[in-house]
SEVEX-800845 format. One record per residue (C-alpha): residue number from 1; residue in one letter; x, y, z. Coordinates in steps of 0.05 Angstrom, whole numbers. Example, Ala and Ser with C-alpha at 12.3 -4.5 7.8 and 13.67 -1.06 7.14 Angstrom:
<tikols>
<tikol resi="1" resn="a" X="246" Y="-90" Z="156"/>
<tikol resi="2" resn="s" X="273" Y="-21" Z="143"/>
</tikols>
This chain:
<tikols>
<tikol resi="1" resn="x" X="35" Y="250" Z="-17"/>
<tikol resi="2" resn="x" X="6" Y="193" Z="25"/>
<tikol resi="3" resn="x" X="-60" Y="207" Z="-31"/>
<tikol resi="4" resn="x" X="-24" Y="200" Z="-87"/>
<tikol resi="5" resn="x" X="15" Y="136" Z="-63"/>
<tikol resi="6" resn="x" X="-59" Y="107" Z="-50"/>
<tikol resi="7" resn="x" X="-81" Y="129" Z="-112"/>
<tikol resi="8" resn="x" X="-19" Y="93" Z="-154"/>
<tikol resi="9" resn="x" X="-19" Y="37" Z="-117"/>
<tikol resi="10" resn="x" X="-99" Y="22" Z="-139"/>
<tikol resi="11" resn="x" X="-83" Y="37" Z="-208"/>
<tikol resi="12" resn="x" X="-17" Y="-12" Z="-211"/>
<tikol resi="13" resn="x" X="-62" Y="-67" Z="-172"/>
<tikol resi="14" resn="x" X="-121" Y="-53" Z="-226"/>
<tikol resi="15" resn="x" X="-73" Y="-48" Z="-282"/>
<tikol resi="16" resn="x" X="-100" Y="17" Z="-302"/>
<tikol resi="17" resn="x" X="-54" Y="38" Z="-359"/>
<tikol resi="18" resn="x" X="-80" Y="111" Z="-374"/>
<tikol resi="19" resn="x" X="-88" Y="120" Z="-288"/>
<tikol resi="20" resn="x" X="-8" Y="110" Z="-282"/>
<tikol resi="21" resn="x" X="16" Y="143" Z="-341"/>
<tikol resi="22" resn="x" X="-23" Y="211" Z="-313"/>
<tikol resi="23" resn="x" X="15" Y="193" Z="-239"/>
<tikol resi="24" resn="x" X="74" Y="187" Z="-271"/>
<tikol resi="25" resn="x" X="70" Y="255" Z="-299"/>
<tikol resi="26" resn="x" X="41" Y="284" Z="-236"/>
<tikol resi="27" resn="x" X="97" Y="332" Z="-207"/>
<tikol resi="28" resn="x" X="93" Y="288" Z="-143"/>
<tikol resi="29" resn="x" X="113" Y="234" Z="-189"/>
<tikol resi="30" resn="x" X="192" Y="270" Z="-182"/>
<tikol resi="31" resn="x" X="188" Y="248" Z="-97"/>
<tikol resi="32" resn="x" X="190" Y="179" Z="-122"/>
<tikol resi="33" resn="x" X="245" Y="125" Z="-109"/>
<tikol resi="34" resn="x" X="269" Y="104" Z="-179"/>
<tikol resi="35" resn="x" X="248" Y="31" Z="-166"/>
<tikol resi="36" resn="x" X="181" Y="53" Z="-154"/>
<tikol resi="37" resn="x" X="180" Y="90" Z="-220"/>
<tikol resi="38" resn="x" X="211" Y="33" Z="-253"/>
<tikol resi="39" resn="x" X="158" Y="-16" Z="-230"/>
<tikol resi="40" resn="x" X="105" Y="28" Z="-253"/>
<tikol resi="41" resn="x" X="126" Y="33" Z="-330"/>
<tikol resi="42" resn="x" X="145" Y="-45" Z="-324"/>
<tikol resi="43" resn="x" X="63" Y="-59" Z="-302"/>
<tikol resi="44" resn="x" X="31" Y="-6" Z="-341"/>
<tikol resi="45" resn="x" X="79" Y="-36" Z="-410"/>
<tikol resi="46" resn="x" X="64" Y="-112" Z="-384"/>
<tikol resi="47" resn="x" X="-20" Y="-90" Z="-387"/>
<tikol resi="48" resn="x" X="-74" Y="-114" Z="-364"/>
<tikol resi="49" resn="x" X="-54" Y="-186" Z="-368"/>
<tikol resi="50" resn="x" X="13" Y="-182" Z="-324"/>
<tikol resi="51" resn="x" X="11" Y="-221" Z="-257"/>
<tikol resi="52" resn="x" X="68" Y="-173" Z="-235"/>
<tikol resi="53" resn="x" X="54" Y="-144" Z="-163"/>
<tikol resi="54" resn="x" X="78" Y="-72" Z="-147"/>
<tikol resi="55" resn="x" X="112" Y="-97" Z="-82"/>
<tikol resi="56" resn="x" X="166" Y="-41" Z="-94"/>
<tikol resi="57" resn="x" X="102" Y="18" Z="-97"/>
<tikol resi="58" resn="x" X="74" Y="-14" Z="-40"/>
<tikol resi="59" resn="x" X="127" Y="-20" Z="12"/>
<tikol resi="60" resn="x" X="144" Y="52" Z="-7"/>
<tikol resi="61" resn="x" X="66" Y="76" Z="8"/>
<tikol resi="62" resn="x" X="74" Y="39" Z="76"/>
<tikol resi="63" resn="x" X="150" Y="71" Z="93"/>
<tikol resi="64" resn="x" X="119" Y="136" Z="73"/>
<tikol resi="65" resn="x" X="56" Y="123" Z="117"/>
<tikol resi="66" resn="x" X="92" Y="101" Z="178"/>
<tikol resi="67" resn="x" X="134" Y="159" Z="168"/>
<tikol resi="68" resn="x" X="73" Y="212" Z="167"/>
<tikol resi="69" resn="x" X="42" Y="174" Z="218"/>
<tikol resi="70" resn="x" X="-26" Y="169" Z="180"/>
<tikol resi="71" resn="x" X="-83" Y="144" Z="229"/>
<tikol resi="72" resn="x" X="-106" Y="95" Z="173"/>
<tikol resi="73" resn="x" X="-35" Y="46" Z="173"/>
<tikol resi="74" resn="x" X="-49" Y="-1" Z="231"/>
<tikol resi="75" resn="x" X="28" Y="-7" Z="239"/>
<tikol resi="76" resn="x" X="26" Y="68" Z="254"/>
<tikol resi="77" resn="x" X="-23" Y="81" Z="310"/>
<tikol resi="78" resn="x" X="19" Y="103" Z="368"/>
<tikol resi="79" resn="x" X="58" Y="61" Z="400"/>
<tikol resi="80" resn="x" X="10" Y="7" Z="439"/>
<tikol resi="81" resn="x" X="-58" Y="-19" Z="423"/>
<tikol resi="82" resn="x" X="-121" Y="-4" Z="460"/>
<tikol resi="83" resn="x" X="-183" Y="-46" Z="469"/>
<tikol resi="84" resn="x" X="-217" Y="-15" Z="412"/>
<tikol resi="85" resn="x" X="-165" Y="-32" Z="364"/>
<tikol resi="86" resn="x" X="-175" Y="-105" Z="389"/>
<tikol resi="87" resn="x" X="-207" Y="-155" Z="346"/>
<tikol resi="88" resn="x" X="-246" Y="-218" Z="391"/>
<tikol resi="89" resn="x" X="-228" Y="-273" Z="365"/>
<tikol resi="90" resn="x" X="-272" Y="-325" Z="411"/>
<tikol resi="91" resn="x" X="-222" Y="-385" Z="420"/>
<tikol resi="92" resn="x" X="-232" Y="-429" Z="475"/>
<tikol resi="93" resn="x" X="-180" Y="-442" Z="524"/>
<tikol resi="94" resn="x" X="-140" Y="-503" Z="511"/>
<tikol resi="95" resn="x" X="-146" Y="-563" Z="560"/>
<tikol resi="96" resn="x" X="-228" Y="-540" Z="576"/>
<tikol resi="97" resn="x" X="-281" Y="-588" Z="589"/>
<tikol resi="98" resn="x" X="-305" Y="-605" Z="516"/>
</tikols>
C-alpha cells in the first residue's frame, strides 16, 4: 500500500494526468479515504497548470506510513533518535570569544 501511496503522491505533485487515472483504477485505489480520491480527480481535471497541492493524499501516505512503521518516514523510526540519525549542524555556542 505504502508503494502505491508513493507512487500517487509523485504523479499528483507532477500532475501526471494518465499516472492517476491508472491509480485510481488500481484495486488498491478502493483502501482510499474519499477525500483522497476526491483530490485526485480535482488535480488530474485542474491539469497540468493547477497550483493545487494534494495535502489531503499526502497526510494520508504519512498516517498510513507511521502506521506500518516504514523505516523510510523519519517520524516513524522507533521511538528515540540515535547519533546516526543526527544531522551536525556546526553552530557556535552563544556568548564565545568572537
Amino acid at each position: 500500500m505504502l508503494g502505491y501511496l508513493d507512487e500517487l503522491c509523485a504523479a499528483l505533485l507532477a500532475r501526471d494526468g494518465e499516472t492517476i487515472g491508472r491509480l485510481l483504477r488500481h484495486p488498491l485505489a478502493r483502501a482510499l479515504p474519499r477525500k483522497v480520491r476526491e483530490e485526485a480527480l480535482a488535480i488530474r481535471r485542474a491539469g497540468a497548470g493547477s497550483l493545487m497541492a494534494p495535502v489531503n493524499t499526502l497526510h494520508f501516505f504519512h498516517q498510513t506510513a507511521h502506521v506500518l512503521g516504514a523505516r523510510g518516514d523519519p517520524a516513524t523510526r522507533g521511538g528515540g533518535t540515535s547519533e546516526a540519525d543526527q544531522l551536525e549542524l556546526g553552530f557556535k555556542a552563544a556568548g564565545g570569544s568572537r
